[in-house]
C-alpha positions as CSV (number, residue, x, y, z in Angstrom):
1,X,-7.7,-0.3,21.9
2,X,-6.4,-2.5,24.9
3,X,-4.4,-5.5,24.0
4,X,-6.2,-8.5,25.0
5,X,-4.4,-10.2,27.8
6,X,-5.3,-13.7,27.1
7,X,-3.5,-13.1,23.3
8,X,-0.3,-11.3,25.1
9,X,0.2,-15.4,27.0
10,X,-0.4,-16.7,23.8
11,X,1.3,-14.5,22.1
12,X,4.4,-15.3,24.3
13,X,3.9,-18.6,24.0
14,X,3.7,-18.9,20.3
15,X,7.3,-16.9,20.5
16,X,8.7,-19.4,22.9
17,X,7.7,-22.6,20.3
18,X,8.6,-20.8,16.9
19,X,12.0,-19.5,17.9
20,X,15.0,-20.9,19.4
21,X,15.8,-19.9,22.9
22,X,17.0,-16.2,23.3
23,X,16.0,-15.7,19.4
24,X,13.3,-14.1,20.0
25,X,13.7,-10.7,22.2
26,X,10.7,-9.6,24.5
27,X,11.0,-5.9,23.0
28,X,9.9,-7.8,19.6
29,X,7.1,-9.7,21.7
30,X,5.8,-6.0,22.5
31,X,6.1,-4.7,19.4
32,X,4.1,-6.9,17.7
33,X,1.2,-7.0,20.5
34,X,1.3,-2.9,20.7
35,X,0.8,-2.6,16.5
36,X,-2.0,-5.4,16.5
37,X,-3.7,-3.7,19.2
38,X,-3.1,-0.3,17.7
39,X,-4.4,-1.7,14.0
40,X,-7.1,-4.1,15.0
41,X,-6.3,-5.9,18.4
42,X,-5.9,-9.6,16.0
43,X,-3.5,-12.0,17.7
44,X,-3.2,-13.4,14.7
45,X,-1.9,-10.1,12.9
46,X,0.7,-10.2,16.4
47,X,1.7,-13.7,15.5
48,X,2.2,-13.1,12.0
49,X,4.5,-10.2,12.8
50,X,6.6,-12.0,14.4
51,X,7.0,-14.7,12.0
52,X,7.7,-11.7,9.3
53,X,9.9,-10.3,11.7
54,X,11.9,-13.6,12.6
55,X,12.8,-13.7,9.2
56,X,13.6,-10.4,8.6
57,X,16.0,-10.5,11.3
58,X,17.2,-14.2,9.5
59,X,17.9,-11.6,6.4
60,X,19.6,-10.1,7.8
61,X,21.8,-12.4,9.6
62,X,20.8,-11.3,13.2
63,X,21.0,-13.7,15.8
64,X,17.7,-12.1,17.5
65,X,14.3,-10.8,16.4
66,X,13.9,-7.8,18.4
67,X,11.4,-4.6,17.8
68,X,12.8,-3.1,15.1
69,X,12.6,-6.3,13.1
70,X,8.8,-6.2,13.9
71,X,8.9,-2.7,12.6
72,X,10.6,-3.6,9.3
73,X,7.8,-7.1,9.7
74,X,4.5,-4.6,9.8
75,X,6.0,-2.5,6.6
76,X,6.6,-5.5,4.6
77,X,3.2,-6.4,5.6
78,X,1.0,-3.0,4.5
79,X,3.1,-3.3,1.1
80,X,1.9,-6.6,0.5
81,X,-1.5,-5.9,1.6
82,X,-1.6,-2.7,-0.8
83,X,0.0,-4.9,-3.4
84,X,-3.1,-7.1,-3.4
85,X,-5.4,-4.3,-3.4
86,X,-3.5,-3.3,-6.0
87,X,-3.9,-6.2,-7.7
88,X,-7.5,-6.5,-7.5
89,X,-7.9,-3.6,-9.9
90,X,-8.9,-3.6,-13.2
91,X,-5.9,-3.4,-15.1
92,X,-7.0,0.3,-16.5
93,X,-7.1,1.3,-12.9
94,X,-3.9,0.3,-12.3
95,X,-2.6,2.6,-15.1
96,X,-4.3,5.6,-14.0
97,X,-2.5,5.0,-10.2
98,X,0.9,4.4,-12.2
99,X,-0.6,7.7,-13.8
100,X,-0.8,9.9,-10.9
101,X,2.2,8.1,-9.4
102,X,4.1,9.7,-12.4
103,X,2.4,12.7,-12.4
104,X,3.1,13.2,-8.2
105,X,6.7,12.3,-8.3
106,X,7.0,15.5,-11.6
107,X,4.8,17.4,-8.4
108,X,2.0,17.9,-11.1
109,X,-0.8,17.2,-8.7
110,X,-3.6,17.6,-7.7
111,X,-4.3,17.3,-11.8
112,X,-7.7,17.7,-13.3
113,X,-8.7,14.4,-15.1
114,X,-7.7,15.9,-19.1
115,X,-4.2,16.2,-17.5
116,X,-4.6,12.6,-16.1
117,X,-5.9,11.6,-19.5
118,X,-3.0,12.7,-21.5
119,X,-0.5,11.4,-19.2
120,X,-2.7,8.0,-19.0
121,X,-2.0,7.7,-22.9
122,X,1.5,7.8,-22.6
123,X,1.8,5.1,-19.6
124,X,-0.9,2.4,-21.6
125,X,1.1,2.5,-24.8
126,X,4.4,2.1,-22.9
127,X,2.6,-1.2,-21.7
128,X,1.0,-2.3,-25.3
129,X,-2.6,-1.6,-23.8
130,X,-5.1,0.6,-25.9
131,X,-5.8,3.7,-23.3
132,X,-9.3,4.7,-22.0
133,X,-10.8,7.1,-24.7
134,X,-13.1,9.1,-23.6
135,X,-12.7,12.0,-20.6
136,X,-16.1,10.1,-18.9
137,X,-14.2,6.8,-18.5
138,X,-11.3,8.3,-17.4
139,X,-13.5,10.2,-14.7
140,X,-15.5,7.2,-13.8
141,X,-12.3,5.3,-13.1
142,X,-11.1,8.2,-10.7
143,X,-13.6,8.8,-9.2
144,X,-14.2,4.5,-8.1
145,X,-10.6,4.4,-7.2
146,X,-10.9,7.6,-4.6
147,X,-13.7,5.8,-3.3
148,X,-11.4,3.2,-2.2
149,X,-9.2,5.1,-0.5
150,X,-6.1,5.2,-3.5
151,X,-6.9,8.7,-4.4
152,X,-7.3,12.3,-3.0
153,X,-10.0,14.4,-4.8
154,X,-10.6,18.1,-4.5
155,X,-13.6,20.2,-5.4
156,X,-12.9,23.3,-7.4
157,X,-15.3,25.8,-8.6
158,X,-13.9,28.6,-10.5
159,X,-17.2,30.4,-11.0
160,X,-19.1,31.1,-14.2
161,X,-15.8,31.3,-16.2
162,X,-13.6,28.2,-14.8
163,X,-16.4,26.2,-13.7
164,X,-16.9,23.4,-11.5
165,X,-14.3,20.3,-11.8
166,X,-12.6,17.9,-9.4
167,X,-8.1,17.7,-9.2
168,X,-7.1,13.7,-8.3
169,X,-3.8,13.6,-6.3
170,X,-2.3,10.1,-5.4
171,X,-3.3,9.2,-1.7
172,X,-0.2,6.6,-1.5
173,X,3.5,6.3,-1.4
174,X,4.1,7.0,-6.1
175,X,7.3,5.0,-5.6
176,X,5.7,2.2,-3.8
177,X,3.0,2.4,-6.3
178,X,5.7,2.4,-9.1
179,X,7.2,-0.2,-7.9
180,X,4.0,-1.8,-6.9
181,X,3.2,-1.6,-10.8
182,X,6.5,-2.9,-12.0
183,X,6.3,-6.1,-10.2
184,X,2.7,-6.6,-11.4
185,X,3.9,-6.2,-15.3
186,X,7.0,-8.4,-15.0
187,X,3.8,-10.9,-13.7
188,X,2.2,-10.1,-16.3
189,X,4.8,-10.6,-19.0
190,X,7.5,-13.0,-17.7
């Protein structure tokens, strides 16, 4: 996707009225039009970037925002745009992503669902919450939150002896997710 011209002017414009002169370096100018284009050609995404990435750059005491500012800007960014989608879950579908977060980081995936289960016990009681009880719940939960893109899900059929049965893996960063979790408790329970 080609960035739009007309948002590259504005784009430079907007630049030249939110920073001071020389604060704001071209390279960061093209970084933040090349990811918009490459995510979803949005000036607004662009402009936004570079606000992010003027401050990180005011963080961390630099006198210029320059492209890998913008870099550090668009991480910041997808975490807090996971974060709300984190967010948005119900709060046992948080648990299970805290659950395969665990459960990836031990390299115990792709689990099968009683695995998941088990583990899910141990992480809702460690939070005060009563855990899903049945195996069907616990599947149903899975199976909505690898609809939405947080989870990988395999197909396995062992034959007449193993049968057939599904292995969840976590299809994000588990310490981003962990740490995504922690900040949503300490919400939770100030």
């Amino acid at each position: 996707m080609c960035f739009h011209p007309v948002w590259s002017a504005i784009l430079a414009d907007r630049a030249d009225r939110a920073f001071v002169d020389g604060a704001c370096d071209d390279s960061a100018v093209a970084r933040a039009a090349a990811i918009a284009a490459k995510d979803r050609g949005n000036a607004r995404q662009a402009i936004d970037l570079l606000g992010v990435g003027g401050e990180v750059a005011k963080k961390r005491g630099d006198d210029r925002a320059d492209d890998s500012h913008i870099v550090e800007a668009q991480e910041l960014v997808q975490r807090g745009r996971l974060r709300n989608r984190i967010r948005d879950q119900t709060q046992h579908a948080q648990l299970l992503l805290e659950t395969l977060a665990y459960l990836e980081e031990r390299e115990q995936t792709p689990a099968r669902s009683k695995t998941i289960k088990t583990r899910h016990e141990t992480v809702a009681d460690s939070h005060a919450v009563d855990p899903l009880t049945t195996l069907k719940s616990i599947q149903n939960h899975l199976s909505d939150l690898h609809m939405l893109g947080f989870l990988r899900r395999a197909d396995r059929n062992r034959g007449e002896s193993g049968g057939r049965y599904y292995e969840y893996s976590l299809d994000l960063d588990p310490e981003i997710v962990l740490d995504i979790s922690g900040e949503i408790e300490a919400e939770r329970d100030p």
